[in-house]
C-alpha positions as CSV (number, residue, x, y, z in Angstrom):
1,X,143.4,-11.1,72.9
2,X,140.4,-10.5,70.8
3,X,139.9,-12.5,67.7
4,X,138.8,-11.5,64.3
5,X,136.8,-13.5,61.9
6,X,135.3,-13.7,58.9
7,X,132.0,-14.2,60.3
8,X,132.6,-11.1,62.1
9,X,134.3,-8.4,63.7
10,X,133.9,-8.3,67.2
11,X,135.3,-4.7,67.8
12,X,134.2,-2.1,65.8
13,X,136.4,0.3,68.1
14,X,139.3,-1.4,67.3
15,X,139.3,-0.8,63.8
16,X,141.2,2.7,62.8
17,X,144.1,1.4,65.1
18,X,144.1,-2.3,63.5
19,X,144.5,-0.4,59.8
20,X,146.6,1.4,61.0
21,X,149.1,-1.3,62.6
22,X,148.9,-3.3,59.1
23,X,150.1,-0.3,57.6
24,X,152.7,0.6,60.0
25,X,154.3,-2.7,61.4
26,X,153.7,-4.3,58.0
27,X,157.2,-5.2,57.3
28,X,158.1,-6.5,60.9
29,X,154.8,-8.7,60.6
30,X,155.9,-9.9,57.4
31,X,159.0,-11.6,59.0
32,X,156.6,-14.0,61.3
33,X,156.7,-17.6,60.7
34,X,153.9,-19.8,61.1
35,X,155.0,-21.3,64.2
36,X,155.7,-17.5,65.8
37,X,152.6,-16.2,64.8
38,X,150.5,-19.7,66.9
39,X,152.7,-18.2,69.4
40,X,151.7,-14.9,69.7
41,X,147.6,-15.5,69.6
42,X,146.1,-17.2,72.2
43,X,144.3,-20.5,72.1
44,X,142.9,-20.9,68.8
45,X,139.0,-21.3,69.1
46,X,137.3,-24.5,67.7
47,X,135.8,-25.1,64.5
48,X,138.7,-22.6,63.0
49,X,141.5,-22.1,60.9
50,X,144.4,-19.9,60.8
51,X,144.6,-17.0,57.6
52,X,147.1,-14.4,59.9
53,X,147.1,-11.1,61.4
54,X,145.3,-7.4,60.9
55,X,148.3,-5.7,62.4
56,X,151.0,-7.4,64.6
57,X,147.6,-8.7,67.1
58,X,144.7,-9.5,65.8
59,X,144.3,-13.2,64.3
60,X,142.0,-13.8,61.4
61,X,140.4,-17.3,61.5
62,X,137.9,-19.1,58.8
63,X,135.1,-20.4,61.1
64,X,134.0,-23.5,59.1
65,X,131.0,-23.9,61.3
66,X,129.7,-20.8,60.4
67,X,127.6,-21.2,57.4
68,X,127.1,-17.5,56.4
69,X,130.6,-17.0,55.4
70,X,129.9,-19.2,52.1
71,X,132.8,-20.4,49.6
72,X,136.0,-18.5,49.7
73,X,137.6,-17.4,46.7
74,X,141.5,-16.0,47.0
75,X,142.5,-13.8,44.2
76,X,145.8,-12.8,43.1
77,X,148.2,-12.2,39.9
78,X,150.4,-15.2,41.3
79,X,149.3,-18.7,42.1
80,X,152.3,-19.3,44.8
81,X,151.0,-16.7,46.6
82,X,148.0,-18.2,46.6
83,X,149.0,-21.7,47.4
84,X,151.3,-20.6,50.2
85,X,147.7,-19.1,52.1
86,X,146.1,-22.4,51.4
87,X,149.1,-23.7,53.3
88,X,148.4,-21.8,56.1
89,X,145.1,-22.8,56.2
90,X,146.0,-26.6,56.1
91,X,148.6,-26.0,59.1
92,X,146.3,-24.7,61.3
93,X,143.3,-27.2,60.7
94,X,145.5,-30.1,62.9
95,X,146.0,-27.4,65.9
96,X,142.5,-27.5,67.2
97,X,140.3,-29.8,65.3
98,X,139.8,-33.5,65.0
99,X,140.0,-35.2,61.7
100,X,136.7,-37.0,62.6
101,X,135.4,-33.4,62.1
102,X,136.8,-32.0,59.3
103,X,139.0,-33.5,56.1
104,X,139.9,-31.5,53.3
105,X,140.6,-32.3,49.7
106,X,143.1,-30.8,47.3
107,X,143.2,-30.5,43.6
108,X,146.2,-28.9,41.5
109,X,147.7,-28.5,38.8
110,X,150.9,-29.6,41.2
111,X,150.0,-32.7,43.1
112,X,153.5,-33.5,43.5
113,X,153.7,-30.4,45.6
114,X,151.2,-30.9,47.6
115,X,151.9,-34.4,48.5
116,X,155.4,-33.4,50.1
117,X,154.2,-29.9,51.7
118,X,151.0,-31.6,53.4
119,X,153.7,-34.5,54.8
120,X,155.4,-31.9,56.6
121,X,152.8,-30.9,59.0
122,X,150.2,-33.8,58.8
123,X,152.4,-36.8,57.8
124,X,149.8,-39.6,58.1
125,X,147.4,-37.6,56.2
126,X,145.1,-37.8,59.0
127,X,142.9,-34.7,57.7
128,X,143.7,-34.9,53.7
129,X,141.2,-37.1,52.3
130,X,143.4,-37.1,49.1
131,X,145.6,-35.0,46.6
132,X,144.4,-35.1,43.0
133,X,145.7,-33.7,39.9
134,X,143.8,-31.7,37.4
135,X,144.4,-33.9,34.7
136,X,143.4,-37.2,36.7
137,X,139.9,-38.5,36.4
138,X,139.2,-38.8,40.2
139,X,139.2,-34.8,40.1
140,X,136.2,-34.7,38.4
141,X,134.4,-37.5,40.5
142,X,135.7,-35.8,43.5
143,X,133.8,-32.6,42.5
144,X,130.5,-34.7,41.5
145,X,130.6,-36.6,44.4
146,X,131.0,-33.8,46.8
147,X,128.1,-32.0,45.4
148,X,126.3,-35.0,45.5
149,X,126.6,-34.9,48.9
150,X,125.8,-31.6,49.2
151,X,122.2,-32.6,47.8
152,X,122.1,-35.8,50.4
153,X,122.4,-33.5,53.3
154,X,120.7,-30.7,52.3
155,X,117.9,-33.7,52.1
156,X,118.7,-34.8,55.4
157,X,120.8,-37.3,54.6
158,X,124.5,-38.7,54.9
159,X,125.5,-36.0,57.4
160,X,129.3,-36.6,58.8
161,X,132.4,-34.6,58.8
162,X,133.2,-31.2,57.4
163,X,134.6,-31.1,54.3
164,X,137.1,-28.6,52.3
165,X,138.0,-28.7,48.4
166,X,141.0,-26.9,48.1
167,X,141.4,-26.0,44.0
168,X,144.5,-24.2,44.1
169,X,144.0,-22.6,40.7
170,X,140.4,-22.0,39.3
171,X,141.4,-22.4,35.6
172,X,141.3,-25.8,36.5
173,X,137.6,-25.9,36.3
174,X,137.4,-24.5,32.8
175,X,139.3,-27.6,31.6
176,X,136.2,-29.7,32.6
177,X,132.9,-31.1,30.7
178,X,130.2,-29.3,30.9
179,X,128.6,-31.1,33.5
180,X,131.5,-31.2,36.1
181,X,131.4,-27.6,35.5
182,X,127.8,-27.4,36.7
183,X,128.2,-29.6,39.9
184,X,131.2,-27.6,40.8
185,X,129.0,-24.5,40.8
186,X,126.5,-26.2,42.9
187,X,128.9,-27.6,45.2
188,X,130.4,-23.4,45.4
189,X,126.6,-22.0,45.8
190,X,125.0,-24.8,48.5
191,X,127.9,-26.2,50.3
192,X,128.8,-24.3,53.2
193,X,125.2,-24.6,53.8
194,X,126.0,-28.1,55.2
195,X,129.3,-28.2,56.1
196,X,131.1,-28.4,52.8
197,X,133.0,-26.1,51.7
198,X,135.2,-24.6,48.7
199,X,138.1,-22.9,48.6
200,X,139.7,-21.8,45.5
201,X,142.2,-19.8,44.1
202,X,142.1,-17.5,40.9
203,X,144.5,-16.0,39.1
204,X,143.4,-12.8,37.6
205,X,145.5,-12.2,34.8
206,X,144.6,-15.8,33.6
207,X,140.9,-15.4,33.9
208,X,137.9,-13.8,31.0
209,X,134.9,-14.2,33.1
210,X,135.9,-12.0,36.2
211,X,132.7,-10.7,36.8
212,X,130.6,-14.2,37.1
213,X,133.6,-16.1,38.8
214,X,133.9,-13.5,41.4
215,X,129.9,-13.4,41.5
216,X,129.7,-17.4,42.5
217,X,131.6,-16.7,46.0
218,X,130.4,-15.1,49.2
219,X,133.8,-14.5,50.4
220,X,136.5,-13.2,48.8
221,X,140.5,-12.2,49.9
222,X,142.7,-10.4,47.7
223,X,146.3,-9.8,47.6
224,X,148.8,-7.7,45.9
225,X,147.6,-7.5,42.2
226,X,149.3,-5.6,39.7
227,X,147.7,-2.4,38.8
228,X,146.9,-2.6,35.2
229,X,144.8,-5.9,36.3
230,X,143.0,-4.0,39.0
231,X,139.9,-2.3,36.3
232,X,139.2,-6.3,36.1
233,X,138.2,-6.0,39.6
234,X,136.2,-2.8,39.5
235,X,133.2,-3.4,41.4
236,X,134.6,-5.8,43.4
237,X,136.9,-3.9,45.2
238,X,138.2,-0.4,45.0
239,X,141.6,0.4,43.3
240,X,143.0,2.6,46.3
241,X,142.5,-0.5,48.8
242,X,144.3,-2.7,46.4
243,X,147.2,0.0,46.2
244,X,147.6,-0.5,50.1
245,X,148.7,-4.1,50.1
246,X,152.6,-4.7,50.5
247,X,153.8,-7.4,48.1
248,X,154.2,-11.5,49.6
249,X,151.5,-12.7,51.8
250,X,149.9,-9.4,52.4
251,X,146.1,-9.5,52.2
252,X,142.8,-7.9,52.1
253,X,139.0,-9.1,52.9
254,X,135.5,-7.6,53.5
255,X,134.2,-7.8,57.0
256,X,130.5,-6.7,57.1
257,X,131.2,-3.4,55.4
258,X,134.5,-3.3,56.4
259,X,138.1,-3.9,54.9
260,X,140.4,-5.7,57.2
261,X,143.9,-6.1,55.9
262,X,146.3,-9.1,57.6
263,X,149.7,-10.6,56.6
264,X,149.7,-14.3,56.7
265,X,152.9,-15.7,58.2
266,X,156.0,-16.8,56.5
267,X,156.5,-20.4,55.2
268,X,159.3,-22.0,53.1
269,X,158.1,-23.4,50.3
């Protein structure tokens, strides 16, 4: 089975038929569970995690070796939506990577949450380096420290595991001082460059600075958005792609100058 990422798509000939398989089998791909879909790809490659499938075959994986993919933004009209991707994306990092490797970090508005849905799949918190809320001081000195270390290894210095900050809603970041701000938009701009990456979600019918949010992220994966939001986006995507995506879990990203729809699979929560 071939695999897609976001790094690249590996068969350009494939394309028309993987569009049109999203389109076409979308409902019966939306009914997949998380553990059905690891069933149906093969062996997930190293250095990946799981987003879901373009069409009922193809897996999409985030290669978080693979500095030219940059921070990921996820944008959507509904934050459970979004929080139920980063899900997926924390399920898959204990299939086929070491926590000596990678660790990830989460801060939300719902910490609570996040505490009992990690358990379920990691339960020692062997990958999750720790759960913050928003309106906890450690979130800020998690984001200065991270970009911190951004600035050690860029240096050559203090180089270790991968790293992930999960911010599950961006608004979060306009709560902050003015400084945290700026570190945060360091840590988004240089991090993937040595192996520390961002991944946030936005809300688009909360946010009033589309334009230079969107701006500070190399890669970004949109989902079903209401259409009197979409002009928000214009630039950033075009209207009639949006208009394709099936509400729940159905999304859309740009691969080279490509889009590549998938659903991610189906989790209770």
């Amino acid at each position: 089975m071939a695999a897609l990422q976001l790094s690249q798509f590996q068969s350009r000939q494939l394309l028309p038929k993987i569009i049109n398989n999203t389109e076409n089998n979308g409902p019966y791909v939306n009914e997949f569970s998380f553990d059905q879909v690891i069933q149906r790809v093969e062996q997930m490659p190293a250095h990946s995690i799981f987003l879901g499938l373009a069409g009922d075959e193809l897996p999409v994986y985030f290669d978080w070796k693979d500095s030219k993919i940059g921070s990921l933004l996820l944008i959507n009209d509904h934050i459970p939506s979004i929080q139920k991707l980063m899900l997926t994306m924390i399920k898959s990092i204990c299939l086929v990577n070491s926590n000596e490797d990678i660790q990830y970090i989460m801060i939300s508005n719902h910490p609570d949450l996040w505490m009992n849905l990690i358990a379920e799949g990691d339960p020692n918190y062997d990958f999750c380096g720790g759960v913050v809320g928003s309106d906890e001081i450690e979130a800020e000195d998690w984001i200065i420290y991270l970009a911190q270390k951004v600035e050690h290894r860029l240096n050559g210095r203090q180089w270790g595991a991968s790293i992930i900050l999960f911010l599950d809603d961006y608004s979060i970041i306009d709560q902050l001082d003015i400084q945290t701000r700026m570190n945060f938009e360091w840590l988004v701009k240089y991090g993937s460059r040595v192996n520390i990456w961002t991944i946030s979600g936005l809300d688009i019918s909360k946010c009033n600075r589309t334009n230079q949010v969107l701006g500070q992220f190399s890669t970004k994966i949109f989902g079903k958005i209401e259409s009197n939001l979409h002009p928000k986006l214009s630039g950033h995507i075009p209207s009639p792609i949006l208009d394709t995506l099936f509400p729940n879990r159905h999304y859309v990203t740009k691969i080279g100058s490509e889009w590549i729809r998938f659903w991610a699979p189906k989790l209770q929560c």
